[in-house]
C-alpha positions in Angstrom: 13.4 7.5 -15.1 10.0 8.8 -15.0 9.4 11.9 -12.7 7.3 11.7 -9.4 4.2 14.3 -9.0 2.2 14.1 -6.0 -1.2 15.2 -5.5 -2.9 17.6 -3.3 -4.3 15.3 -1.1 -1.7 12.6 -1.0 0.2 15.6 0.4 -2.6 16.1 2.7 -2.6 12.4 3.8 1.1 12.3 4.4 1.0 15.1 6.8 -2.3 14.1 8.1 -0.5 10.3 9.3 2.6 12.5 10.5 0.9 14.6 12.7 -1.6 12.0 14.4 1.7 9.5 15.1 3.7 12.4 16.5 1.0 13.2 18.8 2.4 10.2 20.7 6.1 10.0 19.2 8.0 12.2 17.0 10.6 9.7 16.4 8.2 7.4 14.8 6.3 9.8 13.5 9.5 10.6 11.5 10.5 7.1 11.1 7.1 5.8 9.1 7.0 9.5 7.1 10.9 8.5 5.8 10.0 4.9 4.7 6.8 6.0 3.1 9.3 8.8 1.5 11.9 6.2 0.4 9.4 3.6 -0.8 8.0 5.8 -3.2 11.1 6.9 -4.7 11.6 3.7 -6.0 8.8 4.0 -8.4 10.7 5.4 -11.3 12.7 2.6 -11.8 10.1 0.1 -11.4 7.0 1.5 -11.5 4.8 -1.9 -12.1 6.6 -3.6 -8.8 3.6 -3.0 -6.9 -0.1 -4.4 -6.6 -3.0 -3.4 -9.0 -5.2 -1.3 -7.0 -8.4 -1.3 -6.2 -9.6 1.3 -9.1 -8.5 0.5 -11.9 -6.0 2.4 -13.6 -3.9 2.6 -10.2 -1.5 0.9 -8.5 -0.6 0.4 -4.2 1.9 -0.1 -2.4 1.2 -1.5 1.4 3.7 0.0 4.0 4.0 -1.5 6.9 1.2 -3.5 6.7 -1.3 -0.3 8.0 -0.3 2.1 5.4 -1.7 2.1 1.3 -0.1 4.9 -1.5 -2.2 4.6 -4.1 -0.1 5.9 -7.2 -1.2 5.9 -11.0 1.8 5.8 -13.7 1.6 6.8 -17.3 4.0 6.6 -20.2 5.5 10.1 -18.9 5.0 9.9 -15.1 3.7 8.5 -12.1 1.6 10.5 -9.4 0.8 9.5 -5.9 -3.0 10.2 -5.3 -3.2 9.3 -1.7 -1.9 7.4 1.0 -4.5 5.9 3.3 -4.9 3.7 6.4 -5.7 0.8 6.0 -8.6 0.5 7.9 -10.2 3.9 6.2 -12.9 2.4 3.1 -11.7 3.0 0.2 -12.2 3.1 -2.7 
């Protein structure tokens, strides 16, 4: 299985969506982070389960229809490189 490196700022975005949920409810707030958490531990086994992304080179994964992780893979490993909103622009 390949190993799972995150990025700076897809560290930054998780907390980021954590922190503005809790704001009204903790319990959700905890809820969305686990299944965001869970769904990308899938990756190793199947890292190509998920959509092409919008740049190329990546991959995304929609959570819950308002949340995007943008993840990249190589032959060696796969790194989240954000996890957005969906209604944020990107790329």
């Amino acid at each position: 299985m390949l190993p799972v490196e995150w990025k700076r700022a897809a560290h930054a975005d998780l907390w980021a969506i954590v922190d503005y949920i809790a704001d009204d409810s903790q319990e959700a707030a905890q809820a969305l982070k686990d299944e965001l958490v869970s769904t990308i531990a899938k990756l190793p086994k199947n890292p190509k389960m998920y959509r092409m992304g919008r740049v190329p080179g990546t991959r995304e994964i929609v959570v819950r229809k308002n949340y995007i992780v943008v993840y990249s893979e190589t032959p060696s490993q796969i790194t989240i490189l954000r996890i957005l909103h969906a209604a944020q622009e990107y790329p």
